[in-house]
FIDO-679778 format. One record per atom (N, C-alpha, C): atom name; x, y, z; chain. Coordinates in nm, 2 decimals. Each point is the difference from the previous one (the first is absolute). Last residue first. Layout:
<recs>
<rec "CA", <X, Y, Z>, "A">
...
</recs>
This chain:
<recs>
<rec "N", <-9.09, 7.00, -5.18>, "A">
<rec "CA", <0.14, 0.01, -0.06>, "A">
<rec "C", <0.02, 0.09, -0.05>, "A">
<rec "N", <-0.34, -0.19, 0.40>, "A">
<rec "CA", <0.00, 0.06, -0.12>, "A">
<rec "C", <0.15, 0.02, -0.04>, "A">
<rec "N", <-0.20, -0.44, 0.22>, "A">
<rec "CA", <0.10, 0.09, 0.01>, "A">
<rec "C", <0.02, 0.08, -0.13>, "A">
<rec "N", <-0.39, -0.32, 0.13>, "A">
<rec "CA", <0.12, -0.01, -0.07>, "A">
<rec "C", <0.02, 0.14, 0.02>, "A">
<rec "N", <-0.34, -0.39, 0.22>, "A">
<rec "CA", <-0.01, 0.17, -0.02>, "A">
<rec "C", <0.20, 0.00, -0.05>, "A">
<rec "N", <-0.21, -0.40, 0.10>, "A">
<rec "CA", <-0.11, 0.04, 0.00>, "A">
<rec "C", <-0.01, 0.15, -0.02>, "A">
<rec "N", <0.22, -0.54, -0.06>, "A">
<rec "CA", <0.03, 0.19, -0.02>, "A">
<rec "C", <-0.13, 0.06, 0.00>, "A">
<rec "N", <0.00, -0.50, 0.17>, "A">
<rec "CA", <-0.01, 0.09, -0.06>, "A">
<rec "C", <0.03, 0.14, 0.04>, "A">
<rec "N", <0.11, -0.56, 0.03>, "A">
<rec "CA", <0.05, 0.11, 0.04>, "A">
<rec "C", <-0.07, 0.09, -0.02>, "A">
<rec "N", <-0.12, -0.55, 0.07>, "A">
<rec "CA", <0.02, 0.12, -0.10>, "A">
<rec "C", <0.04, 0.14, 0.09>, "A">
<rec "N", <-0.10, -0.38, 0.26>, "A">
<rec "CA", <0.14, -0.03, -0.08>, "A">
<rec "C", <0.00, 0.10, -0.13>, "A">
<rec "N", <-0.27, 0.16, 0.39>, "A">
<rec "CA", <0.00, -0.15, -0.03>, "A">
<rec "C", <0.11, 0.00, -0.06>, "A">
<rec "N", <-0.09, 0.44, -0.01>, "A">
<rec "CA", <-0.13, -0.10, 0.00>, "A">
<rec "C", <0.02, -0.15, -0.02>, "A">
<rec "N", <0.26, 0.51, 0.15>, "A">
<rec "CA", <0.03, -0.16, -0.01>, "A">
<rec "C", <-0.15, -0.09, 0.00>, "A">
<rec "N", <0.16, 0.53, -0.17>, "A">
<rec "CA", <-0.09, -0.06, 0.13>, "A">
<rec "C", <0.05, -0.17, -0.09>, "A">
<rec "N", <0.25, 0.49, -0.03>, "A">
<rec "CA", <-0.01, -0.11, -0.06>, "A">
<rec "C", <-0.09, -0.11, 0.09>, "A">
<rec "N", <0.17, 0.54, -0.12>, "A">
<rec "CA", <-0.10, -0.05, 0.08>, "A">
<rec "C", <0.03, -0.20, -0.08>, "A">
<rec "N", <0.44, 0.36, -0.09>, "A">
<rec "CA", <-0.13, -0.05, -0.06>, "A">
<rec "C", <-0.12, -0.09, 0.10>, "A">
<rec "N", <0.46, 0.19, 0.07>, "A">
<rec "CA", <-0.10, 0.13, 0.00>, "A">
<rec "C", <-0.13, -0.04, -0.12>, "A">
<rec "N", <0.36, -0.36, 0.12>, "A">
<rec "CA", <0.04, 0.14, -0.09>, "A">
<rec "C", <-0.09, 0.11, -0.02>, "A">
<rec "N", <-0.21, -0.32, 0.25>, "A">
<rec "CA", <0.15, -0.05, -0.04>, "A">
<rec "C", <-0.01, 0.09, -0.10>, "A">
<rec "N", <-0.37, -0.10, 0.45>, "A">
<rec "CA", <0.12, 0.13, -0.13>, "A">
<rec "C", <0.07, -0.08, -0.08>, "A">
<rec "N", <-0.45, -0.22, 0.23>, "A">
<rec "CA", <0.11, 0.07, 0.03>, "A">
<rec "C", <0.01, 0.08, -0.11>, "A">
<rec "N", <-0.39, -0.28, 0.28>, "A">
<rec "CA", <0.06, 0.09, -0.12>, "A">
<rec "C", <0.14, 0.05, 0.04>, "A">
<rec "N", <-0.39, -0.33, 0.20>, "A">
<rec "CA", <0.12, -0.08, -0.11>, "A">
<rec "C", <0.05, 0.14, -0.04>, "A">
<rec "N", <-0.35, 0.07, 0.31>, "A">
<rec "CA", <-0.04, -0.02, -0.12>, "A">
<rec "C", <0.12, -0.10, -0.08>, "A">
<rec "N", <0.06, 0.14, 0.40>, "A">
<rec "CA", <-0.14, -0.05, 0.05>, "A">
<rec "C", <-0.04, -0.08, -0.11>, "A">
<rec "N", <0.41, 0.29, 0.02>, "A">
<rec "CA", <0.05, -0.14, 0.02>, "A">
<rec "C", <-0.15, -0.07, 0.02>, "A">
<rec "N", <-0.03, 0.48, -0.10>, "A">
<rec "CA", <0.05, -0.08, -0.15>, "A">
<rec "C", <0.05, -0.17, 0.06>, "A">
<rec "N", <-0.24, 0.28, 0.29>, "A">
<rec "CA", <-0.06, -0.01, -0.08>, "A">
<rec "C", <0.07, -0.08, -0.12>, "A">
<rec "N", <0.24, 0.18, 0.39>, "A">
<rec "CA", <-0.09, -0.15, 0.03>, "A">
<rec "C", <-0.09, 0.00, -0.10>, "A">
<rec "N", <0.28, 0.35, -0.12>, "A">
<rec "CA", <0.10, -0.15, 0.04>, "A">
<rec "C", <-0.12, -0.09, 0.04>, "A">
<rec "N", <-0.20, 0.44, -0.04>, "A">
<rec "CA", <0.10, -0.06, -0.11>, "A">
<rec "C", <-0.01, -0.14, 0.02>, "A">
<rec "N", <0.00, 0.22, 0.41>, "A">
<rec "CA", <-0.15, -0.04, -0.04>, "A">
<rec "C", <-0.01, -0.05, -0.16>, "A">
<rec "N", <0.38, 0.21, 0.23>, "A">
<rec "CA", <-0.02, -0.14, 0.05>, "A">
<rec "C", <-0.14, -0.05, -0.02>, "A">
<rec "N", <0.14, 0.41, -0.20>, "A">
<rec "CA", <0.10, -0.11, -0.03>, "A">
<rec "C", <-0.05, -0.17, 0.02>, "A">
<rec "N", <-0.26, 0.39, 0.13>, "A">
<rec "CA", <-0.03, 0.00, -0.09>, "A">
<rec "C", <0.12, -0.12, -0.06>, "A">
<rec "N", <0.10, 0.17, 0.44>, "A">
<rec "CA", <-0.11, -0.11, 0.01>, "A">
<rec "C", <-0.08, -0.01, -0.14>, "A">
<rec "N", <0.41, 0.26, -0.01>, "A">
<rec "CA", <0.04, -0.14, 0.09>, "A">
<rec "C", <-0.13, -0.05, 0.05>, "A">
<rec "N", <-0.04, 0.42, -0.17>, "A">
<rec "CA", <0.04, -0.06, -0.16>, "A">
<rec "C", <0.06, -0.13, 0.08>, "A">
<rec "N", <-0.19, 0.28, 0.31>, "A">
<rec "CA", <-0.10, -0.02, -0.10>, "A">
<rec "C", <0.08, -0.07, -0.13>, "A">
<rec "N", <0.25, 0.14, 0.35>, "A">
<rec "CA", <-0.09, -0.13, 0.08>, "A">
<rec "C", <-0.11, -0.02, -0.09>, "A">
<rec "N", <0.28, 0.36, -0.16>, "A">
<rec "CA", <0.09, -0.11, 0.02>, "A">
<rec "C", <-0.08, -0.15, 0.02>, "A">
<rec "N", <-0.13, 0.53, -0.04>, "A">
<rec "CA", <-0.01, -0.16, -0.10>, "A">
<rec "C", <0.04, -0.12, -0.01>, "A">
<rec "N", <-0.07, 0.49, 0.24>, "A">
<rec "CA", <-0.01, -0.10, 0.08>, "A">
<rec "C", <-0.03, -0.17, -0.11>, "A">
<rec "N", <-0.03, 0.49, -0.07>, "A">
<rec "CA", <0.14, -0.02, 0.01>, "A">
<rec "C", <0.02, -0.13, 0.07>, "A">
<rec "N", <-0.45, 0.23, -0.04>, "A">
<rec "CA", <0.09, -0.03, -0.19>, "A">
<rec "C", <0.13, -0.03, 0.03>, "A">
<rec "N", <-0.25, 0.04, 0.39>, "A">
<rec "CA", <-0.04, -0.08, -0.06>, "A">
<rec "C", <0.09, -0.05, -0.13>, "A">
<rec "N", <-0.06, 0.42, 0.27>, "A">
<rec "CA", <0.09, -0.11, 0.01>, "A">
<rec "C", <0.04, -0.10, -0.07>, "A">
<rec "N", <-0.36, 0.28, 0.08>, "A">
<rec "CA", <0.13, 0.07, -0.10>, "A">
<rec "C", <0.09, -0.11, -0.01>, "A">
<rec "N", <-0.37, -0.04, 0.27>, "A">
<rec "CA", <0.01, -0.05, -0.09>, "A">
<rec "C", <0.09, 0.02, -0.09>, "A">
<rec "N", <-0.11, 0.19, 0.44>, "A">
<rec "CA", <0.11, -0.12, -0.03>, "A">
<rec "C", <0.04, -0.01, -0.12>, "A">
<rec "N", <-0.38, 0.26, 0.10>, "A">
<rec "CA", <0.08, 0.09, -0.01>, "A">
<rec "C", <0.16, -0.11, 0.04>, "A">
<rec "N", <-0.40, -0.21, 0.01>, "A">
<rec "CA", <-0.07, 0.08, -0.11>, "A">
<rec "C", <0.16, 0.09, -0.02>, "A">
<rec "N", <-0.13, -0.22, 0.43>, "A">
<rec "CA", <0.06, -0.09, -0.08>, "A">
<rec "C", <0.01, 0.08, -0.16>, "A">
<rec "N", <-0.06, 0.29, 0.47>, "A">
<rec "CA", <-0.04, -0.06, -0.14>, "A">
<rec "C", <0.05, -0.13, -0.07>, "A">
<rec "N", <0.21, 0.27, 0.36>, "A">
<rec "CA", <-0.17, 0.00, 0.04>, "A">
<rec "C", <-0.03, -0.10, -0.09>, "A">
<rec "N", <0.54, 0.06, 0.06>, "A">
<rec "CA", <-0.12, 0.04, -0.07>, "A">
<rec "C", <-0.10, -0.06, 0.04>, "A">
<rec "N", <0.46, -0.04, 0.20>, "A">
<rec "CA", <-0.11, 0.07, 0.03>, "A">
<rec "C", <-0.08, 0.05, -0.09>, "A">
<rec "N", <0.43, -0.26, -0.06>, "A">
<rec "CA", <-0.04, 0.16, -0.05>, "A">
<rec "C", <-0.11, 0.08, 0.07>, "A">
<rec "N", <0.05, -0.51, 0.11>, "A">
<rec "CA", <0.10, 0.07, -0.03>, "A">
<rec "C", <0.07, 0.19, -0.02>, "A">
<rec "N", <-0.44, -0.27, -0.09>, "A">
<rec "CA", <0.05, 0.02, 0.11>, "A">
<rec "C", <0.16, 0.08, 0.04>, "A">
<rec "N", <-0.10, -0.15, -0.40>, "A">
<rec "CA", <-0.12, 0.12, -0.01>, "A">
<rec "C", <0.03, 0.01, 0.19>, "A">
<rec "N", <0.25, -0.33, -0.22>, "A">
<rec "CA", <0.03, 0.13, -0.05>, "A">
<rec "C", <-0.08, 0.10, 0.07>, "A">
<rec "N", <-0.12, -0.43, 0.10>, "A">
<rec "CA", <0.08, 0.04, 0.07>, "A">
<rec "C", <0.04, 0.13, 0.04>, "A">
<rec "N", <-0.30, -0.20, -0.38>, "A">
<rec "CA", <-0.08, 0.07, 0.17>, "A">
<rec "C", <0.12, 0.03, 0.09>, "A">
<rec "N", <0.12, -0.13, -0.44>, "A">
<rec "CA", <-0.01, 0.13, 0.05>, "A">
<rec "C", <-0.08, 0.05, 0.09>, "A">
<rec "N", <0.37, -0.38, -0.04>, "A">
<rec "CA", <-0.13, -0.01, 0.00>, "A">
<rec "C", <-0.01, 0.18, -0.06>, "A">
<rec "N", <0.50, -0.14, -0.09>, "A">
<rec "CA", <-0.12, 0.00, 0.10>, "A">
<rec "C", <-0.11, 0.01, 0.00>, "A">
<rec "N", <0.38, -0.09, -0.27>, "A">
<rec "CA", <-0.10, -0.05, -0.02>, "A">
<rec "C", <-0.09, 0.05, 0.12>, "A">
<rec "N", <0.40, 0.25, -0.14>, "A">
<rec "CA", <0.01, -0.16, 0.06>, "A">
<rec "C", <-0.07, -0.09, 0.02>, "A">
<rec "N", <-0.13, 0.40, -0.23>, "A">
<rec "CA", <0.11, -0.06, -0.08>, "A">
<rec "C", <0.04, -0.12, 0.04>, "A">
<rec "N", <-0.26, 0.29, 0.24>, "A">
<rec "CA", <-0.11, -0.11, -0.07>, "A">
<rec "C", <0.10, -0.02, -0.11>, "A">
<rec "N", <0.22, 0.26, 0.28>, "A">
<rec "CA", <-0.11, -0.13, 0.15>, "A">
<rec "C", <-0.09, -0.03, -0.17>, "A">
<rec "N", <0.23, 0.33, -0.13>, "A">
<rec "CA", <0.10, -0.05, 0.02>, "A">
<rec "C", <-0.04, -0.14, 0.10>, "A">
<rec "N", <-0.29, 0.37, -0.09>, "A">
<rec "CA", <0.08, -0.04, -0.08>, "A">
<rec "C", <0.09, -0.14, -0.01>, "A">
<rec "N", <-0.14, 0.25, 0.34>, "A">
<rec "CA", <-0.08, -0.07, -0.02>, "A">
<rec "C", <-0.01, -0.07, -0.13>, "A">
<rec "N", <0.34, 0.33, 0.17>, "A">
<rec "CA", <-0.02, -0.13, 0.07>, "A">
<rec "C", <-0.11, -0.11, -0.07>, "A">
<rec "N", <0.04, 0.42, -0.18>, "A">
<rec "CA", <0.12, -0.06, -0.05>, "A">
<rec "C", <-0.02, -0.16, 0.09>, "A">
<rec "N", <-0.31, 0.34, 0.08>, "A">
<rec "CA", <-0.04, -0.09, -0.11>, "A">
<rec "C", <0.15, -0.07, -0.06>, "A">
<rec "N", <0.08, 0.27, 0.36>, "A">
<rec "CA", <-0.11, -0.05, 0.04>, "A">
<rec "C", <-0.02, -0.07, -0.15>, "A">
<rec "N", <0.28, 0.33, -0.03>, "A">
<rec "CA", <0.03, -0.16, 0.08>, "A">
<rec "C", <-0.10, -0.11, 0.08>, "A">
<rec "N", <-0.12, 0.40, -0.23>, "A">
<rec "CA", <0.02, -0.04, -0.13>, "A">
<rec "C", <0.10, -0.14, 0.03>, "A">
<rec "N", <-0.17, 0.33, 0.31>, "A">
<rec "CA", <-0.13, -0.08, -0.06>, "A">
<rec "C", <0.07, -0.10, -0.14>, "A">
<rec "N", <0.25, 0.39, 0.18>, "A">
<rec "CA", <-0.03, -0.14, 0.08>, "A">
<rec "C", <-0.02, -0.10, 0.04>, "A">
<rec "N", <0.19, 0.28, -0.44>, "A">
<rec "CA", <-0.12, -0.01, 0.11>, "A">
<rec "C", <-0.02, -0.06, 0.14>, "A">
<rec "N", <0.33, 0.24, -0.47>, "A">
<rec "CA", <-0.02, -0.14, 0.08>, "A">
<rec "C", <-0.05, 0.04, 0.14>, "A">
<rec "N", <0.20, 0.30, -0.30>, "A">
<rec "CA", <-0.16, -0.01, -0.10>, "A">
<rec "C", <-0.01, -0.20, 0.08>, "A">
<rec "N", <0.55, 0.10, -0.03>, "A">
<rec "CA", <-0.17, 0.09, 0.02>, "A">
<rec "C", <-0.10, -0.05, -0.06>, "A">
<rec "N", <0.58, -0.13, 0.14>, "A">
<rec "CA", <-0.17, -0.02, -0.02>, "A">
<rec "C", <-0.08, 0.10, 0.00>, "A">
<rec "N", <0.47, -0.11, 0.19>, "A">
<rec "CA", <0.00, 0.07, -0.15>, "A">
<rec "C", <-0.15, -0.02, -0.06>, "A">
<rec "N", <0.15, -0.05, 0.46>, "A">
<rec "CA", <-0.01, -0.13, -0.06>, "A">
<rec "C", <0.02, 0.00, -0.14>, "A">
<rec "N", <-0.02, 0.42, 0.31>, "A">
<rec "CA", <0.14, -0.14, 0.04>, "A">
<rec "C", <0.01, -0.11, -0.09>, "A">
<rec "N", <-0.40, 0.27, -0.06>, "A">
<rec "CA", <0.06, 0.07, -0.01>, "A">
<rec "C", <0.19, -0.06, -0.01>, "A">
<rec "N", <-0.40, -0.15, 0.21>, "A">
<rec "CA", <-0.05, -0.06, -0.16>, "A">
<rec "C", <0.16, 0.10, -0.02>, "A">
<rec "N", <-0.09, -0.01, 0.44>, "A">
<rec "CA", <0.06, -0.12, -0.07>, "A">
<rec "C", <0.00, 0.04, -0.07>, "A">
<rec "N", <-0.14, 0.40, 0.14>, "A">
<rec "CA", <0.15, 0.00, 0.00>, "A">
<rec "C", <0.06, -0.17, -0.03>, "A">
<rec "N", <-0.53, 0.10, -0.01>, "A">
<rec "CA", <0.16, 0.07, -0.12>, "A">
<rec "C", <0.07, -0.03, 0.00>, "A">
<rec "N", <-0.24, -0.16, 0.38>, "A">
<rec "CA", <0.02, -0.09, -0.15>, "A">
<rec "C", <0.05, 0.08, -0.15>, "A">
<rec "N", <0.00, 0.25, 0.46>, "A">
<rec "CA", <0.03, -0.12, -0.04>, "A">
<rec "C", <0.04, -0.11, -0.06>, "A">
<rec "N", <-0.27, 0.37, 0.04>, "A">
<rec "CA", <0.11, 0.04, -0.04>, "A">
<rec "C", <0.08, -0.11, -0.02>, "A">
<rec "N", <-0.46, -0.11, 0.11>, "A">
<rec "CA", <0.07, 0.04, -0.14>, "A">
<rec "C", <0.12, 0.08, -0.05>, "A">
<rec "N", <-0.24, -0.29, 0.43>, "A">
<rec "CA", <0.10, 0.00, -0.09>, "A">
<rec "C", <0.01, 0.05, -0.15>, "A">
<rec "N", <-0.21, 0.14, 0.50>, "A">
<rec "CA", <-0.03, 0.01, -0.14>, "A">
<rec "C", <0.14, -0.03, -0.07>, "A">
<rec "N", <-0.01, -0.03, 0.49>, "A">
<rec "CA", <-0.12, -0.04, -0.03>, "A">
<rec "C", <-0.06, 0.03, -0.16>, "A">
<rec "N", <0.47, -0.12, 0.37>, "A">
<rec "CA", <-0.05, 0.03, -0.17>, "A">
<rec "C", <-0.19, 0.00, 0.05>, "A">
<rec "N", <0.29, 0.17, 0.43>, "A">
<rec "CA", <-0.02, -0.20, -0.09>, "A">
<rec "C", <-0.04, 0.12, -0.15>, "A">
<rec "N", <0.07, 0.27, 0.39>, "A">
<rec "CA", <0.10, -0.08, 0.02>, "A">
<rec "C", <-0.03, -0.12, -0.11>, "A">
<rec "N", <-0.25, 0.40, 0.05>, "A">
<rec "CA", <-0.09, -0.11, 0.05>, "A">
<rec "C", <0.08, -0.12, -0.02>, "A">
<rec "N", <0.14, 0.46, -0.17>, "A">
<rec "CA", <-0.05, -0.02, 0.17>, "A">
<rec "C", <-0.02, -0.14, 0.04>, "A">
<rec "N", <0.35, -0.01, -0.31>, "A">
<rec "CA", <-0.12, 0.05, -0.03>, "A">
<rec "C", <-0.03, 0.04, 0.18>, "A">
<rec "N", <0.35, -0.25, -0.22>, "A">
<rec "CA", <0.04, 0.08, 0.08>, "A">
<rec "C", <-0.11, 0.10, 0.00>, "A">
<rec "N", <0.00, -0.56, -0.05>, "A">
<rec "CA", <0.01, 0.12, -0.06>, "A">
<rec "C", <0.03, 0.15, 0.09>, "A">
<rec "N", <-0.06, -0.61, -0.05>, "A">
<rec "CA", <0.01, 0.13, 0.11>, "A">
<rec "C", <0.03, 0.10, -0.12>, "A">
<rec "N", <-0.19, -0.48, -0.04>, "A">
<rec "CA", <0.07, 0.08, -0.09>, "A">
<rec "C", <-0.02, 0.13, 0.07>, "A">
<rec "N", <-0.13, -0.35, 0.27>, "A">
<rec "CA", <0.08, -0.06, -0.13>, "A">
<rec "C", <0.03, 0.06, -0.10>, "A">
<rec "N", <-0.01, 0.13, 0.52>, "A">
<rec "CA", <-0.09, 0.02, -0.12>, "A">
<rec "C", <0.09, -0.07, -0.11>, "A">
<rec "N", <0.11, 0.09, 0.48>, "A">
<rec "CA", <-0.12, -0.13, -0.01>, "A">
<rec "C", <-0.07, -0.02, -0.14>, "A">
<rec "N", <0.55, 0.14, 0.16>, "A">
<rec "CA", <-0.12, 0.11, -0.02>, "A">
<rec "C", <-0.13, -0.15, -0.06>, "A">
<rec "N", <0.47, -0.11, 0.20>, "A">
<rec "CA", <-0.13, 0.08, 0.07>, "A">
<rec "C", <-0.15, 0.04, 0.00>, "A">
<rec "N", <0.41, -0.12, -0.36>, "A">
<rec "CA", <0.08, 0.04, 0.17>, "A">
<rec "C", <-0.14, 0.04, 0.08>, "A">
<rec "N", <-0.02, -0.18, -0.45>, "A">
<rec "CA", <-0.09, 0.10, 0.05>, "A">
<rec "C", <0.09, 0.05, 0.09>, "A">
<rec "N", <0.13, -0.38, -0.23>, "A">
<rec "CA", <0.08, 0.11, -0.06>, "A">
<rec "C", <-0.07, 0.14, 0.04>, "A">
<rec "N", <-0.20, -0.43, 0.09>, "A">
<rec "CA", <0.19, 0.00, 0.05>, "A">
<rec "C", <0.06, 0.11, 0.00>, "A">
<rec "N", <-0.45, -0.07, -0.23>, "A">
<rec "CA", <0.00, -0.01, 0.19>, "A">
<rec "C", <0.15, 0.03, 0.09>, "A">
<rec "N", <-0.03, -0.04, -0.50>, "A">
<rec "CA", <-0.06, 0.09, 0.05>, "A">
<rec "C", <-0.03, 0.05, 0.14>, "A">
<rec "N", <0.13, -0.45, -0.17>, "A">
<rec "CA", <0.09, 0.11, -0.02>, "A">
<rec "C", <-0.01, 0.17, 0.02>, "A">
<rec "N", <-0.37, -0.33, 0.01>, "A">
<rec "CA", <0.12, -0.05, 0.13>, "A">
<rec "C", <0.09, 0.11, -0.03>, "A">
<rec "N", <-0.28, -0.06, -0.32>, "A">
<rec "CA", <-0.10, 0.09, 0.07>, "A">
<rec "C", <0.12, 0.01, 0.15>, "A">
<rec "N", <0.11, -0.21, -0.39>, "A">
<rec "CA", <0.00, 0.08, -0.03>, "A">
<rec "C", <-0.01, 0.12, 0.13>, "A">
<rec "N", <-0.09, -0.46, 0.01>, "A">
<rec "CA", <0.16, 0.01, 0.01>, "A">
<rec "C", <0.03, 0.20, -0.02>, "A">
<rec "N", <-0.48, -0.18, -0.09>, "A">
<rec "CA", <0.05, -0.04, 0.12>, "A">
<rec "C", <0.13, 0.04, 0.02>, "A">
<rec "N", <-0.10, -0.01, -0.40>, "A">
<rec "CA", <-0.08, 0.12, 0.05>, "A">
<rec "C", <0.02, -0.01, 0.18>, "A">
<rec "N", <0.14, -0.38, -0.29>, "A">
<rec "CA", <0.04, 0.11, -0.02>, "A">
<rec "C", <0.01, 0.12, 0.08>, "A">
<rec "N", <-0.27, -0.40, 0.02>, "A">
<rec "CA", <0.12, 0.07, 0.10>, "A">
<rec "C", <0.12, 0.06, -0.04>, "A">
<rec "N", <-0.54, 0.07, -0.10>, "A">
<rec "CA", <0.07, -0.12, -0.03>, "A">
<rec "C", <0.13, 0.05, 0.06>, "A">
<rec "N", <-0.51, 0.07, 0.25>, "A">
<rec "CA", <0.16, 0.06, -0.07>, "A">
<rec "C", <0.09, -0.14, -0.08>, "A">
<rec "N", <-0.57, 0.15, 0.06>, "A">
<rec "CA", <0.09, -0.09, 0.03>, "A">
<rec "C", <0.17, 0.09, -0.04>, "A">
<rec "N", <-0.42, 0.28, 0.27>, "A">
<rec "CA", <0.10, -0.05, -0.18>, "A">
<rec "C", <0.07, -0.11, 0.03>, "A">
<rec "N", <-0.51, 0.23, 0.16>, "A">
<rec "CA", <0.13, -0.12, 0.06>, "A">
<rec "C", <0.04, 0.00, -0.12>, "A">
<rec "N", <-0.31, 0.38, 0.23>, "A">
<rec "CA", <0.03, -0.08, -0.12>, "A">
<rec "C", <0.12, -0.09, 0.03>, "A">
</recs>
């Protein structure tokens, strides 16, 4: 499997290297098998340090992905990104992803009302027919 690293994780991963004196494992332990191989004590002893509980994983995992269709990211990206199979199990996403949907619904607006003559003035539709003006929808009061 190939993880992209952001370089964060990178700098992270260096410090670790620095701070091994030697040892080859990126999270050494004093186990037989010298490395972490079940982080659940682990991840207690963060959630624990951090003052947190009843937090998953799985739950930074959808935090990221989250967060990738806030900044608009595709969600074939998303879905890559995360390694999902499925385009179908992306789609969660989606409902957080409104930005690029209310900036092409905007810019599709705008070329329709300047196509047509229509504007706003004081949150009233006003279409320019030539030299007459017409109100065409009045501002509930």
């Amino acid at each position: 499997m190939v993880v992209p690293l952001v370089p964060a994780a990178v700098a992270i991963l260096k410090a670790r290297l620095q701070a091994a004196a030697g040892n080859s494992w990126v999270f050494p332990t004093r186990s037989r098998t010298g490395h972490l191989t079940e982080p659940k004590a682990a991840w207690k002893r963060i959630l624990k340090r951090a003052g947190l509980s009843h937090l998953r994983p799985h739950d930074l995992r959808r935090s990221l992905g989250s967060w990738q269709a806030m900044g608009g990211t595709s969600l074939p990206i998303i879905g890559k990104s995360l390694r999902h199979t499925q385009a179908q199990t992306t789609m969660i996403y989606a409902r957080l992803q409104l930005d690029s949907i209310r900036d092409s619904v905007t810019a599709a607006t705008t070329a329709i009302m300047e196509a047509g003559n229509i504007s706003l003035v004081d949150g009233n539709v006003v279409i320019d027919a030539g030299s007459v003006k017409l109100l065409k929808h009045e501002q509930a009061g």
